[in-house]
Every structure is written in C-alpha cells, then in structure tokens.
C-alpha positions as CSV (number, residue, x, y, z in Angstrom):
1,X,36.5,-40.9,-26.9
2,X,36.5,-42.9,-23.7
3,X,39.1,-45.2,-24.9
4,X,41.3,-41.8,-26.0
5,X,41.2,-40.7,-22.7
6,X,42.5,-44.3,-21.1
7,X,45.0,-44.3,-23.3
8,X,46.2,-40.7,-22.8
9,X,45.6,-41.4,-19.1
10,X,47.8,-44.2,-18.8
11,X,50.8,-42.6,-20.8
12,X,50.9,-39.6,-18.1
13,X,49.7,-42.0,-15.1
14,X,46.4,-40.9,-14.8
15,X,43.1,-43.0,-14.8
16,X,41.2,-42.5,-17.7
17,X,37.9,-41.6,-15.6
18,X,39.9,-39.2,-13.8
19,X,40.2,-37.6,-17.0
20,X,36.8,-38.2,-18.3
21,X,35.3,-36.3,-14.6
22,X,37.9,-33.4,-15.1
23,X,36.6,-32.8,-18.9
24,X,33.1,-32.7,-17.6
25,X,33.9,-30.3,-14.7
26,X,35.8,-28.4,-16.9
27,X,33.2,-28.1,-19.6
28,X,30.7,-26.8,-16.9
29,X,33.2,-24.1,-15.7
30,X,33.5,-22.8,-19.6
31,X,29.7,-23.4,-20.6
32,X,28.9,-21.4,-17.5
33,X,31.6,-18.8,-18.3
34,X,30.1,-18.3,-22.1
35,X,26.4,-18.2,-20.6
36,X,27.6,-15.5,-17.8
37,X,29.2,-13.6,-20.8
38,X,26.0,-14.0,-22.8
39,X,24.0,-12.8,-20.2
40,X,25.5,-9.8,-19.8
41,X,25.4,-8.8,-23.4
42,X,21.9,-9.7,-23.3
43,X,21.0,-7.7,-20.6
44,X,22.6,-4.5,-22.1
45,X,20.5,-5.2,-24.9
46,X,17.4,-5.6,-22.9
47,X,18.0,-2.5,-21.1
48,X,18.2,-0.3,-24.7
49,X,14.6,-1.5,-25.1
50,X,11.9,0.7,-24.6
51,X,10.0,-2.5,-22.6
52,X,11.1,-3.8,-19.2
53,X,9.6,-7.0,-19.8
54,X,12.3,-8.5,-21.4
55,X,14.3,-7.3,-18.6
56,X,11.8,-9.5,-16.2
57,X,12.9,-12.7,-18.5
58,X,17.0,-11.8,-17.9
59,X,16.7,-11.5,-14.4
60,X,14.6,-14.6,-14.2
61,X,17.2,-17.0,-15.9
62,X,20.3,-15.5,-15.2
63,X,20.9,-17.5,-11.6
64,X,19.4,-20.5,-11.9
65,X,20.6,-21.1,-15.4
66,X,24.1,-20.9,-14.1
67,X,23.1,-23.2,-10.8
68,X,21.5,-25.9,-13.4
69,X,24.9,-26.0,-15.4
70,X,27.0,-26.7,-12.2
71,X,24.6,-28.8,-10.7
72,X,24.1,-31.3,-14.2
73,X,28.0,-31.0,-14.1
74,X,28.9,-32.4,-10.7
75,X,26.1,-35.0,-10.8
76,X,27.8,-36.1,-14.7
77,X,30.9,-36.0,-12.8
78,X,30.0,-38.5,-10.0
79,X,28.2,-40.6,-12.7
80,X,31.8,-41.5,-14.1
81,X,33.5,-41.8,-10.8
82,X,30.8,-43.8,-8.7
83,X,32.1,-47.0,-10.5
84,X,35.9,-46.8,-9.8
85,X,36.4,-45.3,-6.3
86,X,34.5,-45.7,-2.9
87,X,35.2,-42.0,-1.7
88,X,32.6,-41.0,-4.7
89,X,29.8,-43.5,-4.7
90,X,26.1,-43.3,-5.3
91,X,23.5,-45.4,-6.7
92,X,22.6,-44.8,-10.0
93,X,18.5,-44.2,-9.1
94,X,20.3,-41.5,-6.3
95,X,22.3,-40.0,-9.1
96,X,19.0,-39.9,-11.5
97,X,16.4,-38.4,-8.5
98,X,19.3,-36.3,-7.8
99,X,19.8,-34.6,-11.9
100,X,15.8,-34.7,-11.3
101,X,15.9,-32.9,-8.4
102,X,18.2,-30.1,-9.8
103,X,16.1,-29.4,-12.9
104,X,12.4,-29.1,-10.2
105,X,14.7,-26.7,-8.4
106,X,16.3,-24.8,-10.6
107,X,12.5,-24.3,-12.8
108,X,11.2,-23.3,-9.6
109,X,13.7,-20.5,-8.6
110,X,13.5,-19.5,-12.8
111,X,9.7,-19.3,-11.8
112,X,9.9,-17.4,-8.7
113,X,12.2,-14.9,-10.4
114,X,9.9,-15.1,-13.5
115,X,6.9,-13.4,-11.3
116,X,8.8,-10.8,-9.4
117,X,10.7,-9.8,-12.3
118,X,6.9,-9.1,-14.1
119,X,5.7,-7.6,-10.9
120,X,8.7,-4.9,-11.3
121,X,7.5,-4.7,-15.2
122,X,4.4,-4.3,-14.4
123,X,4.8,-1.6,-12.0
124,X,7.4,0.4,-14.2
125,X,5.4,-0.1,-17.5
126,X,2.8,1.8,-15.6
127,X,4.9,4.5,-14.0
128,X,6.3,5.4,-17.0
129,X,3.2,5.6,-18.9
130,X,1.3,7.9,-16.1
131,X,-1.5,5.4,-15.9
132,X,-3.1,4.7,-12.3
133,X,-2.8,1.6,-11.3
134,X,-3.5,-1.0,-8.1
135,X,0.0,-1.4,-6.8
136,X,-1.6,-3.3,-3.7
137,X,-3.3,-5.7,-6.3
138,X,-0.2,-6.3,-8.2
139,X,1.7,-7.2,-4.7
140,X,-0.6,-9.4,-3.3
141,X,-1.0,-11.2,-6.8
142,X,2.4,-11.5,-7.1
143,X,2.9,-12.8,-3.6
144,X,-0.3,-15.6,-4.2
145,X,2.1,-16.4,-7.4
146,X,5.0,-17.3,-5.6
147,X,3.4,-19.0,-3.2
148,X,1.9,-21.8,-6.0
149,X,5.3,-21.6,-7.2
150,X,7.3,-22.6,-4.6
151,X,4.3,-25.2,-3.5
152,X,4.5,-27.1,-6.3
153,X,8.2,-27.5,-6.4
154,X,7.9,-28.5,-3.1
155,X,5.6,-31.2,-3.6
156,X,7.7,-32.2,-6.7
157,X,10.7,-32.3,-4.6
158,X,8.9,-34.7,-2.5
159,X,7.7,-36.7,-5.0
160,X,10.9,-37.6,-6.5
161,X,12.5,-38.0,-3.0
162,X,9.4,-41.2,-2.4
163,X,8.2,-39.0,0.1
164,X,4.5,-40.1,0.9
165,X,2.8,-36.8,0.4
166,X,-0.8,-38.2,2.2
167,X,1.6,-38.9,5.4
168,X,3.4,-35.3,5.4
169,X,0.0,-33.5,4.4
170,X,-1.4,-35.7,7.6
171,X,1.4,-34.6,9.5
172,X,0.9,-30.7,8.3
173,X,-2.6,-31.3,9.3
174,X,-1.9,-31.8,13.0
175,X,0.6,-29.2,13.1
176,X,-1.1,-26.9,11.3
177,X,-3.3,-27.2,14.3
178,X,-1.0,-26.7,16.9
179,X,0.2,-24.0,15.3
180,X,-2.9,-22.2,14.6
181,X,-4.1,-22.3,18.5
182,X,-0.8,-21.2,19.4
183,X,-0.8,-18.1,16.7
184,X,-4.2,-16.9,16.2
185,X,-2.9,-13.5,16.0
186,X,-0.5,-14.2,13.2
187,X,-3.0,-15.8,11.5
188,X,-5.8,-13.2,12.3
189,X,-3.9,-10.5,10.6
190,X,-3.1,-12.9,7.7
191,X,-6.9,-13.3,7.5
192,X,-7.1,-9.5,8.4
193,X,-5.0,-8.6,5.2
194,X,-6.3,-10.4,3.0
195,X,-10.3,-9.0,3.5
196,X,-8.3,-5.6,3.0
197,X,-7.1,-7.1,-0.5
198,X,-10.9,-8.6,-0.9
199,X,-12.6,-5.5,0.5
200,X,-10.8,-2.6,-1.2
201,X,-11.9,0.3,1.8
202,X,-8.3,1.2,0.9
203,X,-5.0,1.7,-1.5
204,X,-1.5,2.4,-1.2
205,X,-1.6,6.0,-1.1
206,X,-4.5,6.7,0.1
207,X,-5.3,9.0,3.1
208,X,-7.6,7.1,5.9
209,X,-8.8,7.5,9.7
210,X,-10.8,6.1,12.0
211,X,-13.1,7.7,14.0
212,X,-13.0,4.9,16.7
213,X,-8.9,4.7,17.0
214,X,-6.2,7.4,16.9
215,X,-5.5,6.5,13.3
216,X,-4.9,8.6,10.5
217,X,-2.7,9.1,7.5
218,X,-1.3,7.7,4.5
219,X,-0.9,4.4,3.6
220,X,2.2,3.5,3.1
221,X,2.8,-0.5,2.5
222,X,-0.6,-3.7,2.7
223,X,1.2,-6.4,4.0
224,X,0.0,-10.0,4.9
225,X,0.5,-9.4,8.7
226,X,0.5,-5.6,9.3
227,X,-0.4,-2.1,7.7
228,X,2.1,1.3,7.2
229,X,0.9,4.2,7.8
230,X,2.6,7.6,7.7
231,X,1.0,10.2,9.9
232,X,0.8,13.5,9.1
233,X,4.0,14.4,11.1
234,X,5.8,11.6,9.4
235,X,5.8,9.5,12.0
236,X,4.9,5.7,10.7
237,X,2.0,3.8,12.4
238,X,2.2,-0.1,11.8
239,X,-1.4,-1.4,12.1
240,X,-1.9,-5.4,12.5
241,X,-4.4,-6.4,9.9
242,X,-6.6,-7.8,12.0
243,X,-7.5,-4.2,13.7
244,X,-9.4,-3.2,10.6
245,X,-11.8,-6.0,10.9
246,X,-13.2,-4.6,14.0
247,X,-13.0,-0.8,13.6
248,X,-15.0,1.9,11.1
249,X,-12.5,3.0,8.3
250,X,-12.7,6.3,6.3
251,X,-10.9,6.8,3.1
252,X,-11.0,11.0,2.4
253,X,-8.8,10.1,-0.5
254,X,-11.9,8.8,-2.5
255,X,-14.2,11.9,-1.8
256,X,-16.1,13.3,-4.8
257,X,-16.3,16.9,-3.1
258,X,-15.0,18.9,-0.2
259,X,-17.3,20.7,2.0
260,X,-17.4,24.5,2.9
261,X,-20.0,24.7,6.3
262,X,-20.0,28.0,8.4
263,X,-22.5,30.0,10.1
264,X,-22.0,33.6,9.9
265,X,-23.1,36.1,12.5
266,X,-24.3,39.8,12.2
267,X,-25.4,42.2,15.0
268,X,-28.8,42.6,15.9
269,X,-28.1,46.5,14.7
270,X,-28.1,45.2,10.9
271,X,-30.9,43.1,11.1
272,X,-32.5,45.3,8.6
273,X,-29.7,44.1,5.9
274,X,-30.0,40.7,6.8
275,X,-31.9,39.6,3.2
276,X,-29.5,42.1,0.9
277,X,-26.6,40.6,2.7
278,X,-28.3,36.6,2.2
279,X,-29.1,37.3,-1.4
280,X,-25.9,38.5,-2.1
281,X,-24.1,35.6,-0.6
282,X,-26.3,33.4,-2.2
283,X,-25.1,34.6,-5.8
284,X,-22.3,34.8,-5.5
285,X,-21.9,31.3,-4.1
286,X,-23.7,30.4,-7.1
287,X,-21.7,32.1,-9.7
288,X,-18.4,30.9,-7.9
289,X,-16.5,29.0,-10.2
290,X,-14.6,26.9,-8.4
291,X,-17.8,25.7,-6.3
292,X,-20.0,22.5,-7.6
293,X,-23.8,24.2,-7.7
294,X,-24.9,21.0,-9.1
295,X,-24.7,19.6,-5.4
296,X,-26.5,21.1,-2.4
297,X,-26.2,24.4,-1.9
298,X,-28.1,26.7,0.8
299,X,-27.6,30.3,2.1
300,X,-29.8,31.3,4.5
301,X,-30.7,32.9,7.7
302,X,-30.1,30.2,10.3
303,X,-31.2,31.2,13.2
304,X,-31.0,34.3,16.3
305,X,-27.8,33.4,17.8
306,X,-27.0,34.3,21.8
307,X,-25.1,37.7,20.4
308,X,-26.0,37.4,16.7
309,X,-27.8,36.8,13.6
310,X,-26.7,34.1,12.1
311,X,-26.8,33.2,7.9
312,X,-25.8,29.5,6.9
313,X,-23.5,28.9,4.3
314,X,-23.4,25.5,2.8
315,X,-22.0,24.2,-0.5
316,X,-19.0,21.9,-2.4
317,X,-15.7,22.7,-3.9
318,X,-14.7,20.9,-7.5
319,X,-11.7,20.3,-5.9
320,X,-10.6,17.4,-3.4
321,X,-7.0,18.3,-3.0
322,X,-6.4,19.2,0.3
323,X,-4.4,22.8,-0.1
324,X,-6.2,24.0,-3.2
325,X,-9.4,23.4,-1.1
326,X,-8.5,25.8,1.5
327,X,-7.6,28.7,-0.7
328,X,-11.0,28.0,-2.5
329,X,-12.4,28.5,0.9
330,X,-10.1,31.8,2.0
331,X,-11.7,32.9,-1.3
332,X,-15.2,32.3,-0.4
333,X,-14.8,34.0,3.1
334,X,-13.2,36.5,1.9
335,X,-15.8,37.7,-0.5
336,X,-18.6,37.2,1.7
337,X,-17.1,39.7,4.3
338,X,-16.4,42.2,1.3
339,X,-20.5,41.5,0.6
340,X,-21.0,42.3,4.6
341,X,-19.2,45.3,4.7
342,X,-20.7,46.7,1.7
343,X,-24.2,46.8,2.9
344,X,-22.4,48.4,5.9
345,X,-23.0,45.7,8.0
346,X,-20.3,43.7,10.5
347,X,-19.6,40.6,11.9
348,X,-21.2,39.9,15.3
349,X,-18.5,38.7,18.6
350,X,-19.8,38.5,21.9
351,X,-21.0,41.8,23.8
352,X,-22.8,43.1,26.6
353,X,-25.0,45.6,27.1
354,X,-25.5,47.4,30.0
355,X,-28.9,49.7,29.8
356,X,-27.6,52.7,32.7
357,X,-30.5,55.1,32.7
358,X,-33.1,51.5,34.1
359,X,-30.3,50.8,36.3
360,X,-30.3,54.3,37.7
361,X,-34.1,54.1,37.9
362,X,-33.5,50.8,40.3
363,X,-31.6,53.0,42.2
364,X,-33.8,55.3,42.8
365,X,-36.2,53.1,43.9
366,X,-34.1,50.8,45.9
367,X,-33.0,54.1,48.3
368,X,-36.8,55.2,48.5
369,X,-37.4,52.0,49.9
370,X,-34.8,51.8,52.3
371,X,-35.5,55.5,53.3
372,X,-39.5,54.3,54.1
373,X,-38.1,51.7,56.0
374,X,-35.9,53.9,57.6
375,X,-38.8,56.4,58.9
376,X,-41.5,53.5,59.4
C-alpha cells in the first residue's frame, strides 16, 4: 500500500507520505462522520425505550468517542510525517505518551459523562415511577463519583507524562496548607455540607427553621459550599453550610402529627354548665375523625381565668399537610362553639363590672363624713 501511494505520488508530484497523512486524516473525518450518523440513529432508538438508562450510555460516548477518533488521527498522521519534514517532528516515545494520553482522557470524560448521565437516569426512573427518593443522596454521590473520576485520570495523566507524583503530592501538601489557612470558610462550609449529607436533619424539599436565626422555608438545592432556601414569600435564602453546624435545626416536614392547643373561656354566669359543656367537647373530640385519639388527648377545665372560665383543649390531627390541617382545626372550633351555645352558654371577652348601689353606699358615707367634719 505504501509503495502504491509513492508511486501514485510521484506521477502527480506529490510525496507519497503526503498522501499516506491525507488518507489517514481523511479516514478520521469519514469514520467520525459514520459514528456521528450512528449516534444519532442510536439515540432515537434509545429515546423509544421505556428506560433512560440506555440514554445515560448515548450521552456518555457520544463526545469523547468522536474526540478519540480525531485525536488517534492526527497523532497517526504526525507518525508518518515526523520522519520526512522538520515543521512536523516528534519523538516517537512523545507520539506514543501522546496516543496514551488521548485514550486516559477521552475514558475519563466517557466516565464523567457515564455518572451524570446515570444520575439523570436515576432521578427520571424514579419520577416516573412515583417512588420517593433521596435526590440530595443521589447528588452528592454523583458528585463524590466524579471527583474519583477525574482524580484518577489526573494521576494517570501524570504518570504517563514522568511526572513524579510523591513530588507534586509534596507540593499539594504545602499548598494545600496555604490554602486552607487562607480559606477556612470555604472549607468550613465544604465540611459544613457534607455533615448535612452525613447527618440527614434535612432533604431537598423539606420545610425547616431555626429557632435561633431568622430561617425558614423550603429547601431548595444542598450544595458543597452553601444551602437554598425558598421562604415562604418566595424570596430565596442562601445559607453557608457551615451555619448549620452551630445552630438548632427543625424539620416540620418530618412531623408525625399536627397539634390543635387552645384554651377556651366561658363567663363566670355559666359556670353551672361548665361539666355539660367539657363532656361534650371531650366526645366529640374523641369521635372526631380526622383527630388521632391514639395520642394524647385532654379536655378539661383549666383554670379561673382574669374574666373567665377556661376549658383546655388538646389533641392531634392525622394530617400533617399544612392547609388540610387548618380546615381540620376551623372544624373542631367550630363545633365546639355549636356545643357552647347549645347548653346556652357563651364565650367569655374582657368586661368590667361596676356594682352602683356599694358605690352609692360609699357615697353616702363619704358626705356624712365630711358633713361631721364640717359641724366638729
């Protein structure tokens, strides 16, 4: 084949090698034409499937495939021009680390690609099937997966290159150093995150607060430095990591119950319907259906209020949803003012009472007094 190409090269005045480089560049340009065309029939196929996984494997390949077959080309290429030109020359142990060094790179983007195209999967599989899942998990899994990724081809890269890796790690050593003195806040909320991810006090999605900082709302995005969160007026609140290492964090989002707590007053006038009105309450706080008995559950006459007599009412809703909570509990207060008025008893607000007929008696008094003085 060779010696067909220097004799076709010297009857149209070209080198043969010339020839032989062109062929191989040109053979690269086609092979990555039919795998560009392949991979687009391929990934109509994959997206008829009822998976996404073989999705994940089409996205993985589909740009470094196409890098590799350009990159094996060239480095061909300059393999059969290095010996007959000095504008094109490299040693042949360059030309070998450098085919090496195109294969570590182009396994290590496939990789990368690999794992967030499974992430993706993952996360759609799950979606579409309704099943809860950890989507904080899955990121920072993902992300720890890259990481080793692009480490290793790193360290491969190195290797081929004759890079001493004791001498760079020494090197990273020191700096590492420097750099952690002179970032200990970056690196507090790396640390930060990544007791969140250990901890679990909290999920993308759920609802948190904080009773010792103005925090409170969903959670939107865990990230290695910082934290989303959308308040309830939609504003979003970015957190560092590191805050939640030093504050008390509650997560409403993973209560069993909600709680219904009042005190309910009645005059002094009905204190004679006081127990009707309690026992009452009581059952039908008990034969409520949309309140958990199985937890604690009192009704009773708390105490004599400033202006009235007040009956505690204290018991659990199935429910932990936010909005069906609260018609649960319009329900509940409703009722127990229909059980109030029936005995033909009311709700106590704040009065005075003024008794006239002692205060005309002072009177009297008081101007007797005087009028004694007065004559004395």
């Amino acid at each position: 084949m060779i010696d067909y190409l220097e004799q076709f090269g010297g009857v149209v005045g070209i080198p043969g090698w010339v020839l032989q480089a062109f062929l191989i560049i040109l053979a690269a340009l086609l092979l990555e034409l039919i795998y560009r065309s392949f991979i687009k029939r391929l990934e109509g196929f994959a997206d008829k499937t009822r998976h996404h996984w073989d999705n994940a494997i089409v996205y993985a390949g589909k740009r470094p495939i196409s890098l590799l077959i350009w990159w094996q080309g060239l480095v061909m290429a300059a393999r059969v021009m290095t010996p007959h030109t000095e504008f094109v020359y490299f040693s042949t142990e360059f030309l070998g680390g450098l085919q090496q060094l195109g294969l570590v790179v182009a396994a290590t983007w496939f990789l990368f690609r690999l794992t967030t195209g499974f992430e993706r999967a993952y996360v759609a599989e799950r979606r579409k099937r309704n099943e809860s899942f950890d989507i904080t998990t899955v990121s920072v899994l993902g992300r720890i997966v890259r990481i080793a990724v692009v480490l290793t081809g790193v360290l491969t890269i190195l290797s081929i290159l004759e890079i001493p890796i004791s001498g760079f790690l020494a090197a990273g050593g020191v700096g590492g150093i420097a750099v952690g003195l002179a970032a200990r806040d970056l690196l507090a909320n790396f640390f930060g995150g990544f007791m969140v991810f250990m901890d679990r006090p909290f999920s993308v999605g759920d609802w948190v607060r904080s009773p010792d900082k103005e925090i409170e709302g969903v959670v939107e995005q865990i990230g290695w430095r910082m934290t989303t969160i959308r308040k309830f007026d939609k504003r979003p609140m970015y957190v560092p990591n590191a805050t939640f290492t030093t504050i008390t964090v509650e997560n409403p989002s993973r209560m069993t119950h909600r709680r219904i707590f009042e005190h309910i007053g009645l005059r002094y006038d009905d204190q004679a319907v006081v127990k009707p009105v309690v026992d009452d309450i009581r059952a039908m706080i008990m034969a409520h259906e949309d309140l958990d008995t199985s937890q604690t559950t009192m009704v009773h006459f708390d105490n004599y209020g400033p202006h009235s007599l007040d009956i505690m009412v204290f018991c659990f809703t199935h429910t932990t949803v936010w909005t069906t909570y609260h018609a649960v509990r319009e329900d509940v207060l409703l009722k127990i003012g229909a059980i109030i008025a029936r005995h033909g008893a009311e709700i106590a607000f704040p009065t005075r009472t003024l008794k006239l007929e002692q205060a005309e008696q002072m009177a009297r008094e008081q101007a007797r007094e005087e009028q004694a003085h007065a004559t004395v």
